[in-house]
C-alpha positions in Angstrom: 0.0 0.0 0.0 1.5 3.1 -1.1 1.2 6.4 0.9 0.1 9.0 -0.8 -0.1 12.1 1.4 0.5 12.8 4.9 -0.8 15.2 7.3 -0.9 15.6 11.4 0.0 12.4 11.7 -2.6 10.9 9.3 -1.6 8.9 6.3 -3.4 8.7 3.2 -3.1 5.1 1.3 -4.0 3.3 -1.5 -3.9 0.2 -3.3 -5.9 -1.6 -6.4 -6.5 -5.0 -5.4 -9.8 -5.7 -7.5 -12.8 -4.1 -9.1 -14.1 -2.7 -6.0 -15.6 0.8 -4.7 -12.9 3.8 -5.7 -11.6 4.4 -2.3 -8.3 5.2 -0.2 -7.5 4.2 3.5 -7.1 7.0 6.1 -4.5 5.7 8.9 -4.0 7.4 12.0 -2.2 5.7 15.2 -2.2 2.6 14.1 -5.7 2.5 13.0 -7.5 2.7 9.7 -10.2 2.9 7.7 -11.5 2.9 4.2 -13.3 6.0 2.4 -15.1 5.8 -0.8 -13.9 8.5 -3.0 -17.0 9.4 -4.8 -19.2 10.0 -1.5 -16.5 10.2 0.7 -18.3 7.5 3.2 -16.7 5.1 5.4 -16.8 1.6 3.9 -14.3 0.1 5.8 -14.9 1.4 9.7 -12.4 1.1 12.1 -11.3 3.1 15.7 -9.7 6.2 14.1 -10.7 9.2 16.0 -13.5 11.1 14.5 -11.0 14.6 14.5 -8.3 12.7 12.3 -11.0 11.0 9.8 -12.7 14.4 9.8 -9.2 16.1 8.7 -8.7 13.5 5.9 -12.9 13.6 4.4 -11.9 17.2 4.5 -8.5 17.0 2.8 -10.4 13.9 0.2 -12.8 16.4 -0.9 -10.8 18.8 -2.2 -8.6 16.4 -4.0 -11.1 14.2 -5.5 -10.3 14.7 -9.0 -6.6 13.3 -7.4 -7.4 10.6 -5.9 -9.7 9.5 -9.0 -6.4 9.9 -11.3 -4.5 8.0 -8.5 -7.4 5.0 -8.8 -7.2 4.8 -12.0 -3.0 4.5 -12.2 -3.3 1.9 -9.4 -6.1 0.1 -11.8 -3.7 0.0 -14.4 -0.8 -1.4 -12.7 1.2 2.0 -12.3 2.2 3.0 -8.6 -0.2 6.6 -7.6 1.2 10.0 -7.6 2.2 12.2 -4.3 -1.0 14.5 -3.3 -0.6 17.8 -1.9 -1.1 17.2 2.4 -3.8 20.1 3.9 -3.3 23.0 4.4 
């Protein structure tokens, strides 16, 4: 799983690893969970704290057009791109 942007502690991930849901994984002391990129919801829940998932839905929606082109390289076999980390 590559990281592709980190913030305050919280890493954003992804991977391809079928045809699922577009999403990334938000991890954050030792926990995770997945987001779906198109309605930024949790699909994958997990213990993160709801300050550092808030952060990264923030941060995911206004990169989503990023994270879509990073899907799509990890869909065909390339490694994602770096994403700017909030502001």
């Amino acid at each position: 799983m590559t990281t592709i942007s980190e913030f305050d502690g919280i890493q954003i991930r992804m991977e391809f690893t079928g045809s699922e849901t577009p999403h990334f994984y938000v991890w954050y002391d030792e926990d995770e969970v997945a987001v779906a990129i198109d309605s930024l919801a949790v699909i994958k829940s997990g213990s993160i704290s709801r300050k550092a998932l808030g952060k990264a839905v923030s941060w995911a929606g206004k990169h989503k057009a990023e994270l879509m082109a990073d899907w799509e390289l990890c869909r065909a076999g390339k490694g994602p791109q770096e994403i700017a980390p909030l502001r």
